[in-house]
N, CA, C and O atoms as a GROMACS GRO file, in nm:
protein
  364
    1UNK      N    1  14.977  -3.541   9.885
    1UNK     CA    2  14.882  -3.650   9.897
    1UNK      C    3  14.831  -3.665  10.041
    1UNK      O    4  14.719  -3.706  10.072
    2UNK      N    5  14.947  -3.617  10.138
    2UNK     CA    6  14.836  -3.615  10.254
    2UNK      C    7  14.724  -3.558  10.311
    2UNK      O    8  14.665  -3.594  10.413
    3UNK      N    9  14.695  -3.455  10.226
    3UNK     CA   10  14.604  -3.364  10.268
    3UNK      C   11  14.451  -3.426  10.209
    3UNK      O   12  14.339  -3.439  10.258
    4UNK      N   13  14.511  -3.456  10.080
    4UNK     CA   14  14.399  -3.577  10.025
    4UNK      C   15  14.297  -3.685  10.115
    4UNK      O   16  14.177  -3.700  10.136
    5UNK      N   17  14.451  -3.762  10.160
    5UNK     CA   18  14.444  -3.889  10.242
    5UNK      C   19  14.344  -3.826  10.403
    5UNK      O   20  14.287  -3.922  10.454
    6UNK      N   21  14.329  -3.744  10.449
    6UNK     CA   22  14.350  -3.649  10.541
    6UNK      C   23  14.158  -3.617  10.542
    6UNK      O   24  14.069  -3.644  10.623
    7UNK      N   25  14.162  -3.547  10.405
    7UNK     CA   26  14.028  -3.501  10.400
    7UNK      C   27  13.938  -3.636  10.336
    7UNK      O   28  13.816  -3.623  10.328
    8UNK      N   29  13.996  -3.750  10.296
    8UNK     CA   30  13.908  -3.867  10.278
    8UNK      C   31  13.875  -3.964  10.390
    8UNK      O   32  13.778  -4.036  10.415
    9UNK      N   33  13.972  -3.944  10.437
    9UNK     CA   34  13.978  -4.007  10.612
    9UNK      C   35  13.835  -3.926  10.670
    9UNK      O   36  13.762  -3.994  10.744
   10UNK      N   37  13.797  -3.797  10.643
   10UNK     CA   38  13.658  -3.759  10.689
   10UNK      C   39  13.559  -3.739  10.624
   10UNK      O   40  13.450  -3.706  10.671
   11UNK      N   41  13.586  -3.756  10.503
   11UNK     CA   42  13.473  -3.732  10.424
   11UNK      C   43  13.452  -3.878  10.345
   11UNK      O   44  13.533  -3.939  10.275
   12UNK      N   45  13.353  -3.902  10.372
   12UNK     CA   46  13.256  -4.064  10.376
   12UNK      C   47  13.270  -4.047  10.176
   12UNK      O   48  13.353  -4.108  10.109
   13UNK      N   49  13.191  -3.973  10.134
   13UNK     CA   50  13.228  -3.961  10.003
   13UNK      C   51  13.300  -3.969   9.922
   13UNK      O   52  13.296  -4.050   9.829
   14UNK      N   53  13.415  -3.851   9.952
   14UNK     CA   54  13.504  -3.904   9.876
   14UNK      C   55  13.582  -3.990   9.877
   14UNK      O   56  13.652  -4.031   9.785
   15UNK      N   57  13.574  -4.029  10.000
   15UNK     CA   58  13.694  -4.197  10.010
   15UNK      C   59  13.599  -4.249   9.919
   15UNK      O   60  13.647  -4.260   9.806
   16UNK      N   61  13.439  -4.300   9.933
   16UNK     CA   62  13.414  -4.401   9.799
   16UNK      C   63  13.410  -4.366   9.687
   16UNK      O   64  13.360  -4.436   9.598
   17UNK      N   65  13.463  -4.248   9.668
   17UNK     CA   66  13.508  -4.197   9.480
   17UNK      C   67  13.652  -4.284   9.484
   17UNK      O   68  13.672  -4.383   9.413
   18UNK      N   69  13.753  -4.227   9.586
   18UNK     CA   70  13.837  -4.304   9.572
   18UNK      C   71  13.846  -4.445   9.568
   18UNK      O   72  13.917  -4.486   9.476
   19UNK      N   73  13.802  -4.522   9.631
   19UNK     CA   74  13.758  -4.631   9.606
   19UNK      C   75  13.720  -4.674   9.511
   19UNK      O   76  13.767  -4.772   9.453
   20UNK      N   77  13.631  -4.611   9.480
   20UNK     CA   78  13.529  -4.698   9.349
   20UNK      C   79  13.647  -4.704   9.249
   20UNK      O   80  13.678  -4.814   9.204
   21UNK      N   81  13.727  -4.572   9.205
   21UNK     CA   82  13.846  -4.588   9.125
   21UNK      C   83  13.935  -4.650   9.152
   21UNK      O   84  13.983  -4.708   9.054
   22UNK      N   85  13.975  -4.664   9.225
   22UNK     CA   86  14.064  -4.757   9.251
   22UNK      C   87  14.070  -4.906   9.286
   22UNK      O   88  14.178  -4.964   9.300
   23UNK      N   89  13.947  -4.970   9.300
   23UNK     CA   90  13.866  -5.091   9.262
   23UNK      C   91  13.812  -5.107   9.090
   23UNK      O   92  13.779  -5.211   9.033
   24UNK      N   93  13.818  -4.976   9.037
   24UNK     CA   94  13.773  -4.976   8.927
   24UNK      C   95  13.832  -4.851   8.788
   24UNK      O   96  13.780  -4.767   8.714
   25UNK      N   97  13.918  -4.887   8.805
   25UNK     CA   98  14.049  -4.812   8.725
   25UNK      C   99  14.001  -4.797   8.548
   25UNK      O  100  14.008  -4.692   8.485
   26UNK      N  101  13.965  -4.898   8.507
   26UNK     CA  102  13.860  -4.833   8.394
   26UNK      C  103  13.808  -4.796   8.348
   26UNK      O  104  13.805  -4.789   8.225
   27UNK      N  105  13.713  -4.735   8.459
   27UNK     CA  106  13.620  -4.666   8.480
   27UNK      C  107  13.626  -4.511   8.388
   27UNK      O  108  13.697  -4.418   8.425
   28UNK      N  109  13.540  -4.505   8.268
   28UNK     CA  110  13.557  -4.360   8.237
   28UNK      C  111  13.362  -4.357   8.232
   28UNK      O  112  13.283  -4.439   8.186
   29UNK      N  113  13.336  -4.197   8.316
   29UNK     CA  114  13.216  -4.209   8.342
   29UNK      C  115  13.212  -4.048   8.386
   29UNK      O  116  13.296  -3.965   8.421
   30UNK      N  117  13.062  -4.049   8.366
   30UNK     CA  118  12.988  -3.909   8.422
   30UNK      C  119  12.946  -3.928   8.590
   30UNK      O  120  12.897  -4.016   8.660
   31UNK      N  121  13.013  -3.752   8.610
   31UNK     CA  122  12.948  -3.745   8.754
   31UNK      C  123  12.794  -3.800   8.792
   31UNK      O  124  12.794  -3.832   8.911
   32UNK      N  125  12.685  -3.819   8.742
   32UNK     CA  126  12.563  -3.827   8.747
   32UNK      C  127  12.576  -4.019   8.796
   32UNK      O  128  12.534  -4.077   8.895
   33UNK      N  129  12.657  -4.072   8.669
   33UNK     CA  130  12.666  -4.217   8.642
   33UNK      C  131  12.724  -4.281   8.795
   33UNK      O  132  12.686  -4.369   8.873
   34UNK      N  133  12.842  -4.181   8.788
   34UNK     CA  134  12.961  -4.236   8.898
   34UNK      C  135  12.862  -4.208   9.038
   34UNK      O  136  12.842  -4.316   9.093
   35UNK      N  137  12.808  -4.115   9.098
   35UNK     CA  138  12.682  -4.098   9.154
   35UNK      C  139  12.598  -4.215   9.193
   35UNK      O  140  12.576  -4.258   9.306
   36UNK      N  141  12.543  -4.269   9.050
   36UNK     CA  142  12.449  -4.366   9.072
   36UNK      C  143  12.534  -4.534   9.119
   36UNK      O  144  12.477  -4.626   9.178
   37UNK      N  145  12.638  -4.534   9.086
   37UNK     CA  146  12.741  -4.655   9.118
   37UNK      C  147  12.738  -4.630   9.245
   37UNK      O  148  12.683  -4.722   9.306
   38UNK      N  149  12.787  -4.517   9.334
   38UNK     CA  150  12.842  -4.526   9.439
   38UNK      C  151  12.680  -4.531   9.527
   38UNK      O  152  12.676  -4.578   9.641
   39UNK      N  153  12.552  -4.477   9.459
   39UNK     CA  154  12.430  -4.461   9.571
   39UNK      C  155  12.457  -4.310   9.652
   39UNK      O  156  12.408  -4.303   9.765
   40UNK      N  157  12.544  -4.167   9.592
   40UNK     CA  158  12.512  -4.091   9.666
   40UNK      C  159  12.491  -3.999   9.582
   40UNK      O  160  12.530  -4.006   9.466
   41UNK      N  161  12.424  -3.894   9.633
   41UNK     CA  162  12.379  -3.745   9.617
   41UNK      C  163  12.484  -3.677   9.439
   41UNK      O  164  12.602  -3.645   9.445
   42UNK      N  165  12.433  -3.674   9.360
   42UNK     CA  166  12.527  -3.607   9.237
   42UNK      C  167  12.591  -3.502   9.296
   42UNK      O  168  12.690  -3.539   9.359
   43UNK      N  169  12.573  -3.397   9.299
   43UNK     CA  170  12.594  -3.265   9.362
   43UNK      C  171  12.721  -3.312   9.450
   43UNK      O  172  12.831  -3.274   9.411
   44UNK      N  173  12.714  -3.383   9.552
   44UNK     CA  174  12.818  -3.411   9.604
   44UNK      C  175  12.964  -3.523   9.593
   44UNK      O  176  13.070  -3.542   9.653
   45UNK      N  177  12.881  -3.581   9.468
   45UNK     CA  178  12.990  -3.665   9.398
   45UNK      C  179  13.047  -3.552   9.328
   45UNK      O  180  13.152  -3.514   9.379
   46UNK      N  181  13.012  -3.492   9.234
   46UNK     CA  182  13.046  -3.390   9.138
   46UNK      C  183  13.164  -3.302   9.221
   46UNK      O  184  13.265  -3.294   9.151
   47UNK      N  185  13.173  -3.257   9.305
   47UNK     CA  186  13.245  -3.237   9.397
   47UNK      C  187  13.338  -3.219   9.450
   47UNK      O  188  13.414  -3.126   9.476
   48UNK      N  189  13.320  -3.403   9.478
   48UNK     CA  190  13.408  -3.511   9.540
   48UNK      C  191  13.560  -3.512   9.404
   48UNK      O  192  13.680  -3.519   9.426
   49UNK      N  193  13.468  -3.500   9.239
   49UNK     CA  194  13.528  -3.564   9.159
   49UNK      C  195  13.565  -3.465   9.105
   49UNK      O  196  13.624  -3.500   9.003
   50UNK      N  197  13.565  -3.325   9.118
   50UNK     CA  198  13.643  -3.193   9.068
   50UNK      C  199  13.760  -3.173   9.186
   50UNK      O  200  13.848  -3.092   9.159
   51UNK      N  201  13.766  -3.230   9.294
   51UNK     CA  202  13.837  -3.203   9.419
   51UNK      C  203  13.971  -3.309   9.337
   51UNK      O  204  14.074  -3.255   9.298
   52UNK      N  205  13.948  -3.450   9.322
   52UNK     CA  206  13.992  -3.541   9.293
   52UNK      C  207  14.126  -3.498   9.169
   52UNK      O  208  14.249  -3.500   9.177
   53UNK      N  209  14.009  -3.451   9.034
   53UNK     CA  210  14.060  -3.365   8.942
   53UNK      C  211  14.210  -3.258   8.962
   53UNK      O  212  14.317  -3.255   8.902
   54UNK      N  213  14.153  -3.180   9.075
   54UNK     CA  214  14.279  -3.048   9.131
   54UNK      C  215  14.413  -3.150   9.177
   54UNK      O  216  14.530  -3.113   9.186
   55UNK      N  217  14.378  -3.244   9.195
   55UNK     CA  218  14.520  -3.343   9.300
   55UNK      C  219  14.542  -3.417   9.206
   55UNK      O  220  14.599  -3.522   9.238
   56UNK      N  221  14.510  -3.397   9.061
   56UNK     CA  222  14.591  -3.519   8.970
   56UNK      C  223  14.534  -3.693   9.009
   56UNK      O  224  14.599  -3.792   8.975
   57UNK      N  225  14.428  -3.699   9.069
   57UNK     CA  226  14.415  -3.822   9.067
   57UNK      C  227  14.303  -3.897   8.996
   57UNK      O  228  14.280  -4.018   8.986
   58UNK      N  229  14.263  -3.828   8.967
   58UNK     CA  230  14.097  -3.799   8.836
   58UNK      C  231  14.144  -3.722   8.740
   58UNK      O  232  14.187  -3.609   8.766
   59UNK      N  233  14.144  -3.775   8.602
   59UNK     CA  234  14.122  -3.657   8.492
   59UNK      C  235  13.998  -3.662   8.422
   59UNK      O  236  13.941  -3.768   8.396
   60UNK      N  237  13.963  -3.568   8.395
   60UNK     CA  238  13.836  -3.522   8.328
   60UNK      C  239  13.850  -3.465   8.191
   60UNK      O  240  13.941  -3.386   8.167
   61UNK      N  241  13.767  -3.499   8.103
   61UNK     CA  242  13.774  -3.497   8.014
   61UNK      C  243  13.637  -3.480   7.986
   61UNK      O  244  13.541  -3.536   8.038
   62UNK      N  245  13.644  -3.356   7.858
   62UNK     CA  246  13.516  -3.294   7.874
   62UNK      C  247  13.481  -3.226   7.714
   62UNK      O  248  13.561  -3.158   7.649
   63UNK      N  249  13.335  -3.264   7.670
   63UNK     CA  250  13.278  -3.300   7.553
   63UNK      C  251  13.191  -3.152   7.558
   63UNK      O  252  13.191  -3.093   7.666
   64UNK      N  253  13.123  -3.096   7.453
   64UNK     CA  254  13.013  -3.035   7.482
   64UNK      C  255  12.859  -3.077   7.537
   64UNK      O  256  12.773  -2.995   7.566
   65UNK      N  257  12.845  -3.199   7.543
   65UNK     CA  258  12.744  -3.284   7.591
   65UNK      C  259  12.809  -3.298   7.743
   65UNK      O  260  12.735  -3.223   7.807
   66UNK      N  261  12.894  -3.347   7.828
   66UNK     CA  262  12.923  -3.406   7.960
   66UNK      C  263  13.088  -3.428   7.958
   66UNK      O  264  13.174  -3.449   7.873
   67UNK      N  265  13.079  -3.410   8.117
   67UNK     CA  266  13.267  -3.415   8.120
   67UNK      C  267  13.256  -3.557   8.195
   67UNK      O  268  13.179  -3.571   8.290
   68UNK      N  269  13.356  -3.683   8.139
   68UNK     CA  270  13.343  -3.762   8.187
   68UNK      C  271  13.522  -3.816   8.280
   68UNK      O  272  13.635  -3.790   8.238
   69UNK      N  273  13.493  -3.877   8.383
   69UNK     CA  274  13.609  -3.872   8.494
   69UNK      C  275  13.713  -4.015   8.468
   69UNK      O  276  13.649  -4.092   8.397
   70UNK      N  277  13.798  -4.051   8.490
   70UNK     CA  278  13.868  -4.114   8.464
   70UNK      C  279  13.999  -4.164   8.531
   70UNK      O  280  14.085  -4.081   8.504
   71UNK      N  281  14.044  -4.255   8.598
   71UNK     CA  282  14.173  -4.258   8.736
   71UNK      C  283  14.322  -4.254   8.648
   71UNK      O  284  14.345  -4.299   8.535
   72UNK      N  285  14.417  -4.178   8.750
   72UNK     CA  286  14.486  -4.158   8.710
   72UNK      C  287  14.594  -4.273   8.633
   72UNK      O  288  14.581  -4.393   8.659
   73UNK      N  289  14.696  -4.226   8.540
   73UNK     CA  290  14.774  -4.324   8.519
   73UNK      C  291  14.914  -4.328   8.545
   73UNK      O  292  15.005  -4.378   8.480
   74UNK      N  293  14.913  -4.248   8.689
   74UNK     CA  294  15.036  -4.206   8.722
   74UNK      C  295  15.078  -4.305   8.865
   74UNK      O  296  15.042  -4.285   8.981
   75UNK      N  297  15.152  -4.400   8.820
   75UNK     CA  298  15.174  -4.535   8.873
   75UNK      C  299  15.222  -4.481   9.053
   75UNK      O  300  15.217  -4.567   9.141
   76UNK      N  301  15.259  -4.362   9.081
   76UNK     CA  302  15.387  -4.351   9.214
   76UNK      C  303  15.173  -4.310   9.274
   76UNK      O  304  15.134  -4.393   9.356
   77UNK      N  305  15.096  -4.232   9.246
   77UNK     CA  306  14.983  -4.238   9.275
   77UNK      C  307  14.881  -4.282   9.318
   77UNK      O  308  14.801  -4.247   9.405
   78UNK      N  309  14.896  -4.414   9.210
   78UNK     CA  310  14.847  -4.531   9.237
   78UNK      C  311  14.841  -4.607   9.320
   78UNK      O  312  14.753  -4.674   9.374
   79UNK      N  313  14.979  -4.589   9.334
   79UNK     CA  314  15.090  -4.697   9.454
   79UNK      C  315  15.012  -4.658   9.626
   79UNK      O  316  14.967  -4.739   9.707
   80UNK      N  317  15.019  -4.509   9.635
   80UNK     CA  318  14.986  -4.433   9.778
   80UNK      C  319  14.851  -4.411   9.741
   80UNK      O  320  14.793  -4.346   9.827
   81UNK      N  321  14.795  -4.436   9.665
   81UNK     CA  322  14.622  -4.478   9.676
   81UNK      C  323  14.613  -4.610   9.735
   81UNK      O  324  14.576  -4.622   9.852
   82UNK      N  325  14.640  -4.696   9.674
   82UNK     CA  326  14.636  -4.874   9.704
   82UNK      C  327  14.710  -4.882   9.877
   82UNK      O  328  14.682  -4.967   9.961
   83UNK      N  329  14.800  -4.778   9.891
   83UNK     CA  330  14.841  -4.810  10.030
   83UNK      C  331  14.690  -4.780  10.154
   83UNK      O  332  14.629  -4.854  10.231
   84UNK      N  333  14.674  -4.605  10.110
   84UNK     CA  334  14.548  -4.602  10.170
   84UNK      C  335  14.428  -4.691  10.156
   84UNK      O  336  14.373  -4.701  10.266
   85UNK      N  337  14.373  -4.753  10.073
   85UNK     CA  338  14.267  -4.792  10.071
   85UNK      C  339  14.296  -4.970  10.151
   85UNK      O  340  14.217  -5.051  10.200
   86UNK      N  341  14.429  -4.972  10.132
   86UNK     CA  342  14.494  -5.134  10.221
   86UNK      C  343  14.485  -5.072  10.389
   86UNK      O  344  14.490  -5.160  10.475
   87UNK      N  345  14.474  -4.946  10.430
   87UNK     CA  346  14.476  -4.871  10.540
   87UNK      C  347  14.608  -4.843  10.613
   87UNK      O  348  14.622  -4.799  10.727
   88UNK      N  349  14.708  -4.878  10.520
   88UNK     CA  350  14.857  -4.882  10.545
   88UNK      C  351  14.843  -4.687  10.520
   88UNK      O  352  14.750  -4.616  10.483
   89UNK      N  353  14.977  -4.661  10.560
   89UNK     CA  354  15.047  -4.567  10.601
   89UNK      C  355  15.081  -4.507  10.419
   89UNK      O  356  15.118  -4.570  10.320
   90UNK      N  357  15.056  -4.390  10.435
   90UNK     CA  358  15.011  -4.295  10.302
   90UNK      C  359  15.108  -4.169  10.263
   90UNK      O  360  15.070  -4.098  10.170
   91UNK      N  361  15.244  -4.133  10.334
   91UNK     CA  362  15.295  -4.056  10.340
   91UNK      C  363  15.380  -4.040  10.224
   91UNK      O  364  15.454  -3.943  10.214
   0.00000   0.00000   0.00000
């Protein structure tokens, strides 16, 4: 998770993927959608939210029409998300 924490700390984007999920944990949605919530570039949400996917903290789930994204429900995850986004210590 630190490498996560690490590369969101510089990348403006995906901290607000993380964010947005983690303000919004219900959330099951298309890259395009999740895009238009956050106000940035698809292409680089899409991204943001296959990166997310590889670290277990997004699952995706995927239709022949659109793969739509979804936050994890893996509570120890959760926990060191909510620490980062409180700006507490993430280790």
């Amino acid at each position: 998770m630190k490498e996560v924490f690490k590369k969101a700390a510089q990348d403006g984007i995906l901290k607000k993927v993380m964010f947005f999920y983690h303000e919004n944990p219900g959330c099951i949605d298309s890259a395009d959608n999740i895009a238009s919530w956050i106000s940035e570039d698809n292409k680089v949400v899409l991204n943001s939210l296959e990166y997310l996917v590889s670290k277990h903290i997004l699952n995706k789930d995927e239709t022949s029409a659109a793969a739509a994204y979804s936050y994890t429900q893996n509570k120890k995850i959760i926990e060191k998300i909510s620490l980062f986004v409180k700006g507490g210590r993430c280790d």
